[in-house]
MARLUM-295095 format. One record per residue (C-alpha): x negated, y negated, z. Coordinates in steps of 0.25 Angstrom, whole numbers, plus 2048, in hexadecimal, padded with zeros to 3 digits. Layout:
N
{u=X	v=Y	w=Z} .
...
***
This chain:
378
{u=7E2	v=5CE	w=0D7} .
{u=7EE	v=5D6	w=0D8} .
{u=7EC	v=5DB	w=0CD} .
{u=7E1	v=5E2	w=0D2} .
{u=7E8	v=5EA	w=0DA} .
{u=7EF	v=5F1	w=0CF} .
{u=7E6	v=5FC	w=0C9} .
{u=7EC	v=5FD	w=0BC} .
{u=7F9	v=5F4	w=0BB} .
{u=7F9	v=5F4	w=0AB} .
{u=7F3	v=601	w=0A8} .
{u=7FC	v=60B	w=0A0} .
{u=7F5	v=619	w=0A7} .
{u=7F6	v=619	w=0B6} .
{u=7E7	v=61F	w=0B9} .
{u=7DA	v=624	w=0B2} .
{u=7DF	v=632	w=0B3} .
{u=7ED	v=630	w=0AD} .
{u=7E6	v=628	w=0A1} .
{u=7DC	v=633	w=09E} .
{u=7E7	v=63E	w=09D} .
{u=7EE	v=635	w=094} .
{u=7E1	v=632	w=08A} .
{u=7DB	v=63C	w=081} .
{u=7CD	v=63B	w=087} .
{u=7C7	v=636	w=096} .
{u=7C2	v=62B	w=08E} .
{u=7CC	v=626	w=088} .
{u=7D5	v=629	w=097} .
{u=7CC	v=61E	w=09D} .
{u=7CA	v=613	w=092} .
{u=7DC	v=614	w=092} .
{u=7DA	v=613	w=0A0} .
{u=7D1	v=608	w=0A2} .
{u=7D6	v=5FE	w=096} .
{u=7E3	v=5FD	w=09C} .
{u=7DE	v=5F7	w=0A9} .
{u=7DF	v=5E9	w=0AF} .
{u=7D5	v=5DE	w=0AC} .
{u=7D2	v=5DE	w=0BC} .
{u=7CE	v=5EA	w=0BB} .
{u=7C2	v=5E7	w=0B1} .
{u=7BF	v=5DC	w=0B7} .
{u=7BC	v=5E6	w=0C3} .
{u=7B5	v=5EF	w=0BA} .
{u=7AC	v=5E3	w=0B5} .
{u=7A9	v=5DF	w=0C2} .
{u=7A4	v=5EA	w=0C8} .
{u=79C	v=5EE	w=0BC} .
{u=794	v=5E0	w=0BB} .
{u=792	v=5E1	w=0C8} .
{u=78C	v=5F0	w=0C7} .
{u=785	v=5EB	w=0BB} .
{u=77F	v=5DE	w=0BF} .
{u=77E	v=5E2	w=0CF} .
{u=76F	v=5E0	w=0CF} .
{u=76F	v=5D2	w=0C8} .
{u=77B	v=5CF	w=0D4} .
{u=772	v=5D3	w=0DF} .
{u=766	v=5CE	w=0D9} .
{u=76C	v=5C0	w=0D8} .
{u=772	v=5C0	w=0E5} .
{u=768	v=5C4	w=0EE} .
{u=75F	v=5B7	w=0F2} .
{u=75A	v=5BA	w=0FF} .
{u=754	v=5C8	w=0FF} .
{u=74B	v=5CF	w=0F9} .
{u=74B	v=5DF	w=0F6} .
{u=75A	v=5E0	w=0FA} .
{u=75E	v=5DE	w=0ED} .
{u=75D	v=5EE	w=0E8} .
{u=767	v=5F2	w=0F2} .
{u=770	v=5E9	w=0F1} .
{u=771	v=5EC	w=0E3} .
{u=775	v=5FA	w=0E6} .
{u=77F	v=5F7	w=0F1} .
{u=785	v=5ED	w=0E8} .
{u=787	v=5F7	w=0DC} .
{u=78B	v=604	w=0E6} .
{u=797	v=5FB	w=0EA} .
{u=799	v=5F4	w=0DD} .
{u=79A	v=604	w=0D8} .
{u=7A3	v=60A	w=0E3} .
{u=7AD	v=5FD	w=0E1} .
{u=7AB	v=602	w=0D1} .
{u=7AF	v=60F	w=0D2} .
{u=7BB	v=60C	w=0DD} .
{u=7C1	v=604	w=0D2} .
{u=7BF	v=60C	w=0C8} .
{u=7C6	v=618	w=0D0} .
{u=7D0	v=60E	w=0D4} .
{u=7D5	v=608	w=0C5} .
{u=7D4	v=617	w=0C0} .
{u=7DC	v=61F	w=0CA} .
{u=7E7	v=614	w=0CF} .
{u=7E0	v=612	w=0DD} .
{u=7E7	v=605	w=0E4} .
{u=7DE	v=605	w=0EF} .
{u=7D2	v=609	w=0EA} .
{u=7D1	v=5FE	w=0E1} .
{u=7D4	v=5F4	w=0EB} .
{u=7C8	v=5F9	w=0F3} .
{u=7C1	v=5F9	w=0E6} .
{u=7C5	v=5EA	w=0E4} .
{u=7C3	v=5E5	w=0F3} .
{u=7B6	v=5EC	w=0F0} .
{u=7B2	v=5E4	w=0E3} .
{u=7B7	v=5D8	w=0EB} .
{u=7AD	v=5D9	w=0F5} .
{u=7A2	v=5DB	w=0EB} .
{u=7A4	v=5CF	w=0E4} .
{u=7A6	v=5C6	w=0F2} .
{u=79B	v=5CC	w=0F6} .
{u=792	v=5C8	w=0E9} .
{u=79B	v=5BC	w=0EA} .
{u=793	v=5B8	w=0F8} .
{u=786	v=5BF	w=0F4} .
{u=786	v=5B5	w=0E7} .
{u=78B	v=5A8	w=0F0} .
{u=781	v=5AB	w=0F9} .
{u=777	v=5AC	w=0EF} .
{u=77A	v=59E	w=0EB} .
{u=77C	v=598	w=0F7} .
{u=76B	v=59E	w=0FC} .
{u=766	v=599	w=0F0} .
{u=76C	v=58B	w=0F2} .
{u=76D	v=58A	w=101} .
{u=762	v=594	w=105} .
{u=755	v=593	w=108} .
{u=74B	v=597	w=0FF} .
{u=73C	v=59F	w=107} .
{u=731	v=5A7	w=0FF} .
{u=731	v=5B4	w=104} .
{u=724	v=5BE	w=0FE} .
{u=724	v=5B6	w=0F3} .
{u=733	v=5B6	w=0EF} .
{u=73C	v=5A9	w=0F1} .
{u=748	v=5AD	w=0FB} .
{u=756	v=5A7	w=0FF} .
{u=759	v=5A7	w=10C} .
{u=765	v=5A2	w=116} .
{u=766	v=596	w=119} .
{u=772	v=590	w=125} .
{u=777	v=589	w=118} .
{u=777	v=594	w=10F} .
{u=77E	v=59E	w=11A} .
{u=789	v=594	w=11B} .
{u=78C	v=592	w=110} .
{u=78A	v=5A2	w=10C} .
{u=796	v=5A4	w=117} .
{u=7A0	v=599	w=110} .
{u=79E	v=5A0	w=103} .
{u=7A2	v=5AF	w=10C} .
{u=7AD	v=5A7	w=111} .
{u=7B3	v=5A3	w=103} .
{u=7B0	v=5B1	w=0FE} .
{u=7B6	v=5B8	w=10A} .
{u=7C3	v=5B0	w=107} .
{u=7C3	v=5B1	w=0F8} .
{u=7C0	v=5C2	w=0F9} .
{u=7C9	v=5C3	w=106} .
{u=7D6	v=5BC	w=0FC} .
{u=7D2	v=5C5	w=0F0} .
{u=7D3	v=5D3	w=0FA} .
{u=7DD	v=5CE	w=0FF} .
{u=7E5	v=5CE	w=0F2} .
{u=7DE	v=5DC	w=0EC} .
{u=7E5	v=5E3	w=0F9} .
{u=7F3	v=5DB	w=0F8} .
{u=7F0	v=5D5	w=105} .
{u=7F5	v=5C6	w=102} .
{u=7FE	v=5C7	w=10C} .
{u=7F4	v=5C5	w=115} .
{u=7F1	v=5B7	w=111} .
{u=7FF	v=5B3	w=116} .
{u=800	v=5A9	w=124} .
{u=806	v=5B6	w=12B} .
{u=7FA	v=5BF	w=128} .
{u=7EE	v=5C0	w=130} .
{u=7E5	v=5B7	w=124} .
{u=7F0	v=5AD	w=123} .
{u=7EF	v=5AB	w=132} .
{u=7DF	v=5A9	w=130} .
{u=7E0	v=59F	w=124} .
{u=7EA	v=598	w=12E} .
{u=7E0	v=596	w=139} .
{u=7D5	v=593	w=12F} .
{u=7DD	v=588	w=129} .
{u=7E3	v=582	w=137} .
{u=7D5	v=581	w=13C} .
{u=7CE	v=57C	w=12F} .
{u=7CE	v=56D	w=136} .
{u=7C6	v=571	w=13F} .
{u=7BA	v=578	w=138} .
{u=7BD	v=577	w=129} .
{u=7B7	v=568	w=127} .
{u=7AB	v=56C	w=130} .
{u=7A8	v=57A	w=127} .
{u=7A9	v=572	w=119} .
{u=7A0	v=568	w=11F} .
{u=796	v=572	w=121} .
{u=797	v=57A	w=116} .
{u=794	v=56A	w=110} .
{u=78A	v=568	w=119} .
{u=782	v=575	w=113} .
{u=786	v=573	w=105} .
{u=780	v=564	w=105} .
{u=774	v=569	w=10C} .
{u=772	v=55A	w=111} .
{u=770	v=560	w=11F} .
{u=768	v=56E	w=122} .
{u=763	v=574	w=12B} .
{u=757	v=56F	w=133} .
{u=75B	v=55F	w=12F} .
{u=75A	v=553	w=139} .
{u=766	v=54C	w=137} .
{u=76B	v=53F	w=13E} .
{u=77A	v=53E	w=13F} .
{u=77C	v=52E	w=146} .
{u=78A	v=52F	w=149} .
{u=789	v=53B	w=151} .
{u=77B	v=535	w=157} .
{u=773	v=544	w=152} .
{u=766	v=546	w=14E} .
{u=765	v=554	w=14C} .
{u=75F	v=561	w=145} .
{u=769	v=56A	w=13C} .
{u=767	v=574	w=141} .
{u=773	v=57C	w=139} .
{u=782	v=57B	w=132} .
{u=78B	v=584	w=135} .
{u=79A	v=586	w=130} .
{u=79F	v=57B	w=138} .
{u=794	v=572	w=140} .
{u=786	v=56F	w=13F} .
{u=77D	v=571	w=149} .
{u=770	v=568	w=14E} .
{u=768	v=568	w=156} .
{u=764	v=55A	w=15B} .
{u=756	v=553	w=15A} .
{u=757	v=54C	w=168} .
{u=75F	v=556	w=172} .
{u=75A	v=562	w=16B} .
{u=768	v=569	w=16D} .
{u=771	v=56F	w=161} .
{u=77D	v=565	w=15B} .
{u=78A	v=56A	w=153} .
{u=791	v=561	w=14B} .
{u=79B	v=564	w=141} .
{u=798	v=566	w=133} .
{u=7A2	v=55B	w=12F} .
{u=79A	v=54F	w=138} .
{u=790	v=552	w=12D} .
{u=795	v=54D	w=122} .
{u=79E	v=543	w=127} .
{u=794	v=53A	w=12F} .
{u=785	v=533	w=12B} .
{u=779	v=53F	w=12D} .
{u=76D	v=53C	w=12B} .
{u=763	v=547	w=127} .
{u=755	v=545	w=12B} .
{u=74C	v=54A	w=11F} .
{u=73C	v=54B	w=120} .
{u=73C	v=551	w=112} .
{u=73A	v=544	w=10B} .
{u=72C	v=53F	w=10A} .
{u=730	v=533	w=111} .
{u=735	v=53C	w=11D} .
{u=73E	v=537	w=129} .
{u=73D	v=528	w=12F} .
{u=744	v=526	w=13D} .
{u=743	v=518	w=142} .
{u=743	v=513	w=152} .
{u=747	v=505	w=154} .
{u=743	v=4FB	w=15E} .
{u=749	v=4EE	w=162} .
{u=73F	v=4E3	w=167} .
{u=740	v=4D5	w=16C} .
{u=73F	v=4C9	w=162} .
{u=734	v=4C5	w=16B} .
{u=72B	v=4CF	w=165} .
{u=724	v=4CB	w=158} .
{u=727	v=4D5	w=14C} .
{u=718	v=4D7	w=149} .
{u=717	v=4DB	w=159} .
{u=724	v=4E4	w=157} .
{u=71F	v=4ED	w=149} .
{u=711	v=4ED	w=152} .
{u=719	v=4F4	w=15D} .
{u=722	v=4FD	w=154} .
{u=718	v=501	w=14A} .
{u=70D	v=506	w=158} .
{u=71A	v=50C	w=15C} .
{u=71A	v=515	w=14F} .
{u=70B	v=519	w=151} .
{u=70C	v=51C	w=15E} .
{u=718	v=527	w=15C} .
{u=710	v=52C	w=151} .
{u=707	v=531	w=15B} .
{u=711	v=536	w=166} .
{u=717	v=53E	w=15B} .
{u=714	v=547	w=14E} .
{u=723	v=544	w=14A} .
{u=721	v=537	w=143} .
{u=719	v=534	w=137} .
{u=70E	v=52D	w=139} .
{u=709	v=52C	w=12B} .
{u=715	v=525	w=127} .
{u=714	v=516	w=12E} .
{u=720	v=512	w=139} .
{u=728	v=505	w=134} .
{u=72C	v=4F9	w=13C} .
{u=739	v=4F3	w=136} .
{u=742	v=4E6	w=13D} .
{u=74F	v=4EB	w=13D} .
{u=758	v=4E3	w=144} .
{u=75A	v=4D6	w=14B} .
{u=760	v=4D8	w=156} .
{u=766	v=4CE	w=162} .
{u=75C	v=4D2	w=16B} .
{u=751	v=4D9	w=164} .
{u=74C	v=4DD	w=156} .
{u=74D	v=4EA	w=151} .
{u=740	v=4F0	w=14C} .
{u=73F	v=4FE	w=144} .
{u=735	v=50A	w=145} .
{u=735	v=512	w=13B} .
{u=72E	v=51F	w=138} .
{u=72B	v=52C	w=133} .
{u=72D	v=53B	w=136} .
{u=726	v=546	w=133} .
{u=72F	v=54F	w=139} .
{u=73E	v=54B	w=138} .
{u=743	v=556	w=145} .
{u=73A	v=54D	w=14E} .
{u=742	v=53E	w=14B} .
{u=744	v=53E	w=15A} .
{u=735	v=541	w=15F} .
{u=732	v=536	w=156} .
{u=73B	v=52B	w=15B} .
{u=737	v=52E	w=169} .
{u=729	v=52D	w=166} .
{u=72B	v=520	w=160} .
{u=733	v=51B	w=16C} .
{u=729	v=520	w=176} .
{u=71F	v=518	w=16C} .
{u=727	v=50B	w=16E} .
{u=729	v=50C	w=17E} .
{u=71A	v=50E	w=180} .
{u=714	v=504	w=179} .
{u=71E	v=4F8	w=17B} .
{u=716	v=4F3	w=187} .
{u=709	v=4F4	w=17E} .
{u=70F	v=4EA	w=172} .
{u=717	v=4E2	w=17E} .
{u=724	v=4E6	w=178} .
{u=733	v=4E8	w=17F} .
{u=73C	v=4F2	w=178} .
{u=746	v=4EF	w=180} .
{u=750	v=4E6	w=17A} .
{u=74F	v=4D7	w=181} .
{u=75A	v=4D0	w=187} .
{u=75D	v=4C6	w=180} .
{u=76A	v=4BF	w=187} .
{u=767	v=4B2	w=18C} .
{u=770	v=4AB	w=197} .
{u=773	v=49E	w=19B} .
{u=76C	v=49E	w=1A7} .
{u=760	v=4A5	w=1A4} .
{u=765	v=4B2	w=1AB} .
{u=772	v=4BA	w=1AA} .
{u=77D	v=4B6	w=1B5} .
{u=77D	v=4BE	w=1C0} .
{u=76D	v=4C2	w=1C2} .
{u=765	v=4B6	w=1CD} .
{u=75A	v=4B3	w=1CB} .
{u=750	v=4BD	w=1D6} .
{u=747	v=4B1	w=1DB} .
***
C-alpha cells in the first residue's frame, strides 16, 4: 500500500505539463505520460471506471428492501464515484500527495461501503424475512439479520480502518504506546469476559435452531420460556409461568440440553402430566380416572387438542405407588402451562368422584402396628 502514496515513483517526466512540453503533440504528451505509470494506478483507473460503468447493475443488486429508491441512489453513487475520478486524475497528473490520499481514502470508503451494502444484501436474503408488498416480494430485518449485518460492519471497520491507516503513513499508531494500541489492549484483556458469549451468539444466529418467538425448555436451569430476542452477548426470555423477562448468556445455550418446542409438525407438541397412585387401585380403574381427567381439561381449556385422544401409559413402579402417564396434545405450544393446569385442576376435582387418592400412601409398616412415640387416643 505504500506504494500508493507515491504518485509517479517510476515515471521518467515529473508531471503532465513537463511531459507535454517535451512531446511533439498534446496527444502524444499524455500517452508518455500515462504508460509510465504504476500498475496501482490502473488498477484505480479500472476501479472507478467499472464502477461508473456498471453503477446501475451495483445498486440494482444491492438494494433488496426498497422499492423506488434505487434511481437516486444510482446518481449519488456515480456523483462521488466521479468527484473521486477526477481527484485522482488531477492528483497522478500534477504531483499532488495529498490530494491523492483523499482521493484514495475516498475510493476506500466507496468500496467498504459497497462492501456492506453487498454483505448486507446477502445476509437479508438469507436471514430476512421475506413479505409481499403491492404485489412485489420484499426483504425486510430481521433481529438475526441485523446482528449479523453489524458483525459484518465491525470486520469491515477494522479491515478499512488498517488500510487508511497505511494510505496516510499512520502505523505508528497501531503501536502499544498509541492511543489504538491502548484500545486493542483493553479489547484483548477483556475478551474472557465477553468474547465466548459474542461467538456463541453469532452461532446461535447462524444455526437458526432457536429464533425469535420459540418456546424452549432449558432443564438444567429449570426455564420454560419465549425467546424473545439474541443479542451480542445474552438471550433474553420472557418466562411462560412468571411472565417476567430472563437474560442468560449466549454461551448457556450451546453448552447445555434446550429443548425447542415446535407445533409446526403435523404431529404438534405432546406434554405429559404424571400421577402416582396406590397399588390398591386396579389399572382399569386408574386409565378410567386419567383418561376422564383428559376430557375434562379439554373443556376447561381451548389449549389442548381434543381431537387428538389423551394416552394413559405405566411408567414406573415405584415403592409406594405406581407411575401413571398423561399424555396429550396442544394446539398452541405458548399455552403448555394453562394446559397442565387445567389437567391438574382436572385430576383434584374428580378423585373423590372415581374413589381415588393422589396422594402418595404410606407405606412403612412398624412392629407395633404404629410408630414409637404416637399412644394410642382411646
Amino acid at each position: 500500500m505504500n506504494e500508493t502514496n507515491r504518485i509517479t515513483s517510476t515515471n521518467v517526466v515529473g508531471n503532465v505539463v513537463d511531459s507535454i512540453k517535451d512531446s511533439n503533440s498534446l496527444l502524444e504528451g499524455l500517452l508518455n505520460y500515462f504508460t509510465t505509470l504504476d500498475s496501482v494506478h490502473y488498477i484505480t483507473f479500472v476501479t472507478n471506471l467499472l464502477i461508473f460503468i456498471f453503477g446501475r447493475q451495483i445498486i440494482n443488486n444491492l438494494s433488496v428492501q426498497t422499492i423506488g429508491a434505487n434511481q437516486s441512489r444510482l446518481r449519488l453513487l456515480r456523483l462521488i464515484n466521479t468527484i473521486l475520478f477526477l481527484t485522482y486524475l488531477v492528483a497522478v497528473a500534477f504531483q499532488l500527495q495529498l490530494a491523492s490520499n483523499f482521493s484514495h481514502t475516498g475510493l476506500l470508503m466507496l468500496l467498504t461501503y459497497l462492501g456492506s451494502q453487498f454483505a448486507h444484501s446477502l445476509i437479508l436474503k438469507r436471514y430476512g424475512r421475506q413479505r409481499e408488498v403491492e404485489g412485489t416480494s420484499l426483504f425486510i430485518e430481521s433481529h438475526t439479520s441485523h446482528s449479523l449485518h453489524l458483525l459484518a460492519l465491525l470486520l469491515l471497520g477494522v479491515v478499512a480502518g488498517l488500510i487508511f491507516l497505511n494510505i496516510w503513513n499512520l502505523e505508528n499508531w497501531l503501536q502499544t504506546t498509541s492511543f489504538l494500541g491502548a484500545i486493542a489492549v483493553l479489547v484483548f484483556t477483556t475478551k474472557d469476559y465477553w468474547l465466548k458469549d459474542f461467538i456463541s451468539g453469532i452461532m446461535v444466529i447462524s444455526n437458526g435452531n432457536i429464533e425469535r418467538g420459540d418456546v424452549v425448555r432449558i432443564p438444567s436451569e429449570n426455564i420454560l420460556a419465549i425467546v424473545l430476542e439474541t443479542r451480542g452477548t445474552l438471550t433474553i426470555l420472557r418466562d411462560l409461568v412468571r411472565h417476567h423477562n430472563i437474560t442468560i448468556p449466549n454461551s448457556l445455550l450451546l453448552n447445555v440440553q434446550v429443548e425447542i418446542l415446535d407445533t409446526e409438525s403435523r404431529k404438534g407438541v405432546s406434554d405429559f402430566v404424571d400421577f402416582n397412585i396406590g397399588y390398591e387401585t386396579p389399572s382399569e380403574s386408574a386409565q378410567e380416572y386419567l383418561t376422564e381427567i383428559w376430557k375434562k381439561a379439554c373443556k376447561i381449556t381451548s389449549t389442548i387438542n381434543s381431537d387428538r385422544e389423551g394416552i394413559v401409559k405405566l411408567v414406573g413402579n415405584g415403592d409406594h405407588a405406581v407411575s401413571w402417564r398423561l399424555l396429550y396434545n396442544l394446539k398452541a405450544v405458548h399455552g403448555i402451562i394453562e394446559a397442565r393446569n387445567s389437567i391438574n385442576l382436572a385430576a383434584f376435582e374428580l378423585q373423590q368422584h372415581h374413589n381415588i387418592k393422589l396422594a402418595t400412601p404410606l407405606t412403612h409398616t412398624f412392629p407395633t402396628g404404629k410408630p414409637d412415640g404416637i399412644k394410642s387416643l382411646s
